[in-house]
C-alpha positions as semicolon CSV with decimal commas, in nm:
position;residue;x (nm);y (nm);z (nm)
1;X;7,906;7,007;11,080
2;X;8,246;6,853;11,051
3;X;8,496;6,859;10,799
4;X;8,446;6,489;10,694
5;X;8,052;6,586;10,639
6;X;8,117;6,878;10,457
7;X;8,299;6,594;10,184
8;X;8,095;6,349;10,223
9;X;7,785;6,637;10,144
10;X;7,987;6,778;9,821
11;X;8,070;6,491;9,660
12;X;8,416;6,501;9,704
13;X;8,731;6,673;9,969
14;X;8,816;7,022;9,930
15;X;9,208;7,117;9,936
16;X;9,353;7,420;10,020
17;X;9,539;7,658;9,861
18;X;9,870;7,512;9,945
19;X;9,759;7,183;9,822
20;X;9,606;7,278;9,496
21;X;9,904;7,506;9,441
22;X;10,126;7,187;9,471
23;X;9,914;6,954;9,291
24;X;9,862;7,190;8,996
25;X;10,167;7,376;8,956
26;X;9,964;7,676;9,022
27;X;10,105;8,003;9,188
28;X;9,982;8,034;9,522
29;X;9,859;8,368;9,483
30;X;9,659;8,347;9,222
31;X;9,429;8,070;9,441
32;X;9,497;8,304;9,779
33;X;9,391;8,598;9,620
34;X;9,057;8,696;9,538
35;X;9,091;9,001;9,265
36;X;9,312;8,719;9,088
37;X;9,085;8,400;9,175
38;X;8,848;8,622;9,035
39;X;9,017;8,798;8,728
40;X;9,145;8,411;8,590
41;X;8,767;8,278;8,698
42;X;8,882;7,954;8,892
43;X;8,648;7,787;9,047
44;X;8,665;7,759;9,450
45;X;8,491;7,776;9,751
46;X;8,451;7,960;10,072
47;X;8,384;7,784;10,393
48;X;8,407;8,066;10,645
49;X;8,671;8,248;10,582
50;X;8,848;7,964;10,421
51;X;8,923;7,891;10,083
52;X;8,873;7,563;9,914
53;X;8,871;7,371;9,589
54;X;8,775;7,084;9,455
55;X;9,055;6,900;9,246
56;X;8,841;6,804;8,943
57;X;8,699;7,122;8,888
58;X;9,057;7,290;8,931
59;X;9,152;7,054;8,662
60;X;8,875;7,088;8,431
61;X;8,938;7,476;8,472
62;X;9,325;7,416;8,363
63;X;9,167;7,240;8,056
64;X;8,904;7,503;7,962
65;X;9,252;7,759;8,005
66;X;9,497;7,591;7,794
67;X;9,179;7,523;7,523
68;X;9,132;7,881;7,510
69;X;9,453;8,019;7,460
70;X;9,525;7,730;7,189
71;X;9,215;7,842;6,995
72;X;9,326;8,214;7,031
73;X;9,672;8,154;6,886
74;X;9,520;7,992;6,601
75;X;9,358;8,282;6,483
């Protein structure tokens, strides 16, 4: 399967750590690292030993983050 049915079959293209790093103002290792992709909880993928995202779940997850630590300075 190639890369362009892999989109078309999720709904939407997968970036790369570079890219999302860019695009989000993200530090790259926290997306290139898996203790801290999985300590922070973002949301990604692995095709082989790739790693992917998709953008609007990346920026859904940057929501949910900056919601959370608003609500916890409130208290």
């Amino acid at each position: 399967m190639n890369t362009s049915n892999l989109n078309h079959l999720l709904g939407e293209q997968l970036i790369d750590v570079r890219q999302a790093a860019l695009m989000f103002n993200l530090p790259s290792y926290w997306l290139s690292q898996a203790k801290e992709r999985q300590a922070r909880r973002i949301p990604h993928y692995r095709v082989g030993k790739l790693v992917r995202f998709k953008p609007n779940e990346l920026e859904a997850w940057i929501a949910g983050q900056q919601t959370t630590h608003e609500g916890a300075a409130d208290a």
